[in-house]
C-alpha positions as CSV (number, residue, x, y, z in Angstrom):
1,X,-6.0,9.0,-2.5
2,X,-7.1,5.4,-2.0
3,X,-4.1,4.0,-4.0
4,X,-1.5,6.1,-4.0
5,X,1.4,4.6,-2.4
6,X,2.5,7.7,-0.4
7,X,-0.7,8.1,1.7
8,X,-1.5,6.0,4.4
9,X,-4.8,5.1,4.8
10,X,-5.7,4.0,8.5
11,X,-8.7,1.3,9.0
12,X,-9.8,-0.5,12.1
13,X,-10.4,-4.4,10.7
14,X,-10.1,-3.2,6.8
15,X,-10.8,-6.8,5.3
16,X,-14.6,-5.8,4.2
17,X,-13.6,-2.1,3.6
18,X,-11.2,-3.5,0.8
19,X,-13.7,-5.7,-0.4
20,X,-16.4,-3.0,-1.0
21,X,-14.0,-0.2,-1.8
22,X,-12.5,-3.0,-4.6
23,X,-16.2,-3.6,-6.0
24,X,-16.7,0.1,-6.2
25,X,-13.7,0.8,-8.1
26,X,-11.9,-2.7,-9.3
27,X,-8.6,-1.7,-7.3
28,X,-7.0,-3.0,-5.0
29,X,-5.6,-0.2,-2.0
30,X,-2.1,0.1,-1.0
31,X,-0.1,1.2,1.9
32,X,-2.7,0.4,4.7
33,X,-2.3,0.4,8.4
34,X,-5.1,-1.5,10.6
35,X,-5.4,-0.7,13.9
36,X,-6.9,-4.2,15.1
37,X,-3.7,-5.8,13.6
38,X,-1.2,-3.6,15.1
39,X,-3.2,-3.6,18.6
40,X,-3.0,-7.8,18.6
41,X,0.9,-7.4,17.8
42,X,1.2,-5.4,21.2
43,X,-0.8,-8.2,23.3
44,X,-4.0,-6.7,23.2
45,X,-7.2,-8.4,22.1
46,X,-7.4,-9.8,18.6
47,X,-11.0,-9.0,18.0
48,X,-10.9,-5.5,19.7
49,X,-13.6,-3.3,18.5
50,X,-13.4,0.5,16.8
51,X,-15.2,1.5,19.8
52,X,-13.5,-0.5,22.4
53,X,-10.1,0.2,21.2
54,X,-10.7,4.4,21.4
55,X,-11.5,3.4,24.8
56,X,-8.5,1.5,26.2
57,X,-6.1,4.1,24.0
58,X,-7.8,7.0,24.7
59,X,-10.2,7.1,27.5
60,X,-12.8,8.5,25.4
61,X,-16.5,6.5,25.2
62,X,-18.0,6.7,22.1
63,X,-22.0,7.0,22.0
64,X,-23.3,3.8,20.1
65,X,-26.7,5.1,19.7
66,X,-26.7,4.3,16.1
67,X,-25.4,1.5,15.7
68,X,-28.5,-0.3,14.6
69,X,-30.4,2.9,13.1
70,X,-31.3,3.0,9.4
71,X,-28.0,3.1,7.3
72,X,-29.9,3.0,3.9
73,X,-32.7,5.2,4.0
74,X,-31.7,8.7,2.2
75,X,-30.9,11.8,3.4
76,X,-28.7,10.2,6.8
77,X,-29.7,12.4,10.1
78,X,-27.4,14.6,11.8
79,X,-26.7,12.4,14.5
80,X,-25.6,9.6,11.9
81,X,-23.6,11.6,10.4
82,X,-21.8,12.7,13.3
83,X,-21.5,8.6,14.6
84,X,-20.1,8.1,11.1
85,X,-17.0,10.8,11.4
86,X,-16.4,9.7,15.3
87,X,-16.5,6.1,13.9
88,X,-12.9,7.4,12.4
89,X,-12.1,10.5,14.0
90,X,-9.3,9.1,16.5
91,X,-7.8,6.6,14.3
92,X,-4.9,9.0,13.5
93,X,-3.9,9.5,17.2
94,X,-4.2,5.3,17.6
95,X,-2.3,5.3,14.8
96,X,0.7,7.4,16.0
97,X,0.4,5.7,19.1
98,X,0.7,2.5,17.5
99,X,3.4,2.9,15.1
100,X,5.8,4.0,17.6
101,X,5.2,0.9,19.8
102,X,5.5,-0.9,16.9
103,X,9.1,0.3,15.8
104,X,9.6,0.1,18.8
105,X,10.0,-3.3,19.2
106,X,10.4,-4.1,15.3
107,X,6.9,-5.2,15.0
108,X,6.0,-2.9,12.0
109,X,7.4,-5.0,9.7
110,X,5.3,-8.0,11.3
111,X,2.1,-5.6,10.6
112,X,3.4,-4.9,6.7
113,X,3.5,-8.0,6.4
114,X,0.0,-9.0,7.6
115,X,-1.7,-6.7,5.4
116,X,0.3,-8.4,2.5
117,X,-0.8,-11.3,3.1
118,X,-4.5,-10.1,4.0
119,X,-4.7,-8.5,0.7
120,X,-3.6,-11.4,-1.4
121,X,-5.6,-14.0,0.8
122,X,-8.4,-11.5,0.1
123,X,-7.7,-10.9,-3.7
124,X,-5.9,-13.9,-5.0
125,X,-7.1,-16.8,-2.7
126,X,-5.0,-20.1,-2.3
127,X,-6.3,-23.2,-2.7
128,X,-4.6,-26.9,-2.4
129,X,-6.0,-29.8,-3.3
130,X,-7.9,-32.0,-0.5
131,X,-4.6,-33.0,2.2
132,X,-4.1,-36.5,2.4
133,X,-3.6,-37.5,6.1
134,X,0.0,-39.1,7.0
135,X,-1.0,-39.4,10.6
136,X,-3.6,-41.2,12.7
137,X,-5.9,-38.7,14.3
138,X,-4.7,-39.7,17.5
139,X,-1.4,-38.5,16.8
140,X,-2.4,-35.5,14.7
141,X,-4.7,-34.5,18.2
142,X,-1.6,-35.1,20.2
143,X,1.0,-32.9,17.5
144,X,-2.0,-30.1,17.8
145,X,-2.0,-30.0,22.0
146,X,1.8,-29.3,21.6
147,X,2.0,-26.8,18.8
148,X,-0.5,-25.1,20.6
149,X,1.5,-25.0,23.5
150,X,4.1,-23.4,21.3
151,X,2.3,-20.9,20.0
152,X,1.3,-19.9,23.5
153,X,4.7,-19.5,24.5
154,X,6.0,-17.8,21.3
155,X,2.9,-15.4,22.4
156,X,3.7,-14.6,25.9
157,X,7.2,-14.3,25.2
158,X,6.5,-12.0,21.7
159,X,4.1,-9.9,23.8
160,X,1.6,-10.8,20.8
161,X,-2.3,-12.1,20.7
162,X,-1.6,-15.7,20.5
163,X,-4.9,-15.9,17.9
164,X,-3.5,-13.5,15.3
165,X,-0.5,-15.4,15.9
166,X,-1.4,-19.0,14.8
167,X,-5.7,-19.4,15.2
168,X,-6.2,-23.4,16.1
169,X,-7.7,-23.5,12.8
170,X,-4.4,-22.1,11.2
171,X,-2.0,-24.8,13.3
172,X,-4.3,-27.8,12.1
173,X,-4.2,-26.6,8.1
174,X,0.0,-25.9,8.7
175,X,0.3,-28.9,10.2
176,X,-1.1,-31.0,7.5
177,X,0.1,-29.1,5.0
178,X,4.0,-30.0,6.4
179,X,3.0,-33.7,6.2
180,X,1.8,-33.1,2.8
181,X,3.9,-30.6,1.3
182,X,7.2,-30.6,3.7
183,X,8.1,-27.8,6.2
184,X,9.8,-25.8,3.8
185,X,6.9,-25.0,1.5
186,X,4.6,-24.8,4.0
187,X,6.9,-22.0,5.7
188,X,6.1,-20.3,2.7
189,X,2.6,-20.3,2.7
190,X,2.9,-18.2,5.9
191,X,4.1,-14.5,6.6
192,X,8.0,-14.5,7.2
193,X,7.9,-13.3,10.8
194,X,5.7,-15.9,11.6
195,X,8.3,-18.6,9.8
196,X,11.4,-16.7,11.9
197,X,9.2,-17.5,15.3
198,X,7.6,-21.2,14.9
199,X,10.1,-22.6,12.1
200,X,12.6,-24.5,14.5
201,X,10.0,-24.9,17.4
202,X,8.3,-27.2,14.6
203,X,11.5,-29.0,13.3
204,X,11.9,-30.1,17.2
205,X,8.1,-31.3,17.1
206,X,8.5,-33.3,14.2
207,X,11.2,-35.1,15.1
């Protein structure tokens, strides 16, 4: 079930759920759909709770009564066990919701994508040598204030959460990596939608 490539499997922020289910069992999961993901590419909040989200989608408040109750002491009570199904109960009606928004406006390919990425960042991590800086810090700070005025743009025009877009922290390491490395590799080290969107908006930046 976990990594068969004909069932879904529906998660709300799955980046520790595929590192524990991957130390249980070695594997890495396919074909996954995150519900915090897909909620950022339809302007909503990027760091959108399981419990919020059910909320804004649904209407329906979930009790958090045992949130902070003992999750390791053996056998779990009834009312855990109940918070644990509600704590994925009405993913699959988000999830329907979600994936016709998404196709919508093409946007599932932008959510593939993501999870790529988010699986090989989590599995197969990059790493690059220290970045030599080509710039003064003055002019890197300026180059920063403007790309982030891009990416606020590209956000408002996209209808997408300008933070899963491109964080701060992502536009500084792109940025040096195009002075290091050159626009078109650096293009590479991000997802391709994200390329399409900020690729020319850079080239104009730089110039």
């Amino acid at each position: 079930f976990l990594f068969s490539p004909s069932v879904t499997k529906i998660f709300h922020s799955c980046k520790e759920d595929l590192e524990a289910i991957f130390a249980w069992t070695k594997k890495e999961m396919v074909n996954i759909f995150d519900t915090q993901i897909a909620n950022s590419l339809l302007d909503g909040d990027f760091s959108i709770g399981y419990q919020g989200l059910v909320e804004q989608e649904i209407d329906i408040v979930l009790n958090k009564n045992e949130t902070r109750s003992n999750w390791i002491r053996r056998p779990l009570s009834d009312s855990q066990l109940k918070y644990a199904a509600l704590d994925v109960e009405y993913l699959i009606y988000i999830y329907k919701a979600q994936e016709e928004q998404l196709k919508s406006t093409t946007k599932l390919e932008w959510h593939n994508q993501e999870i790529k990425r988010l699986i090989d960042v989590t599995f197969n991590p990059l790493v690059h040598d220290d970045l030599e800086r080509t710039i003064s810090k003055a002019e890197e700070a300026d180059l920063l204030i403007r790309f982030n005025k891009i990416v606020d743009t590209i956000s408002k025009r996209e209808k997408i959460n300008p933070t899963l877009f491109f964080s701060k922290k992502a536009q500084k390491d792109f940025l040096r990596l195009v002075f290091k490395k050159g626009i078109e590799i650096a293009c590479k080290e991000i997802t391709a939608w994200r390329s399409q969107l900020i690729r020319e908006d850079i080239l104009n930046l730089l110039k």
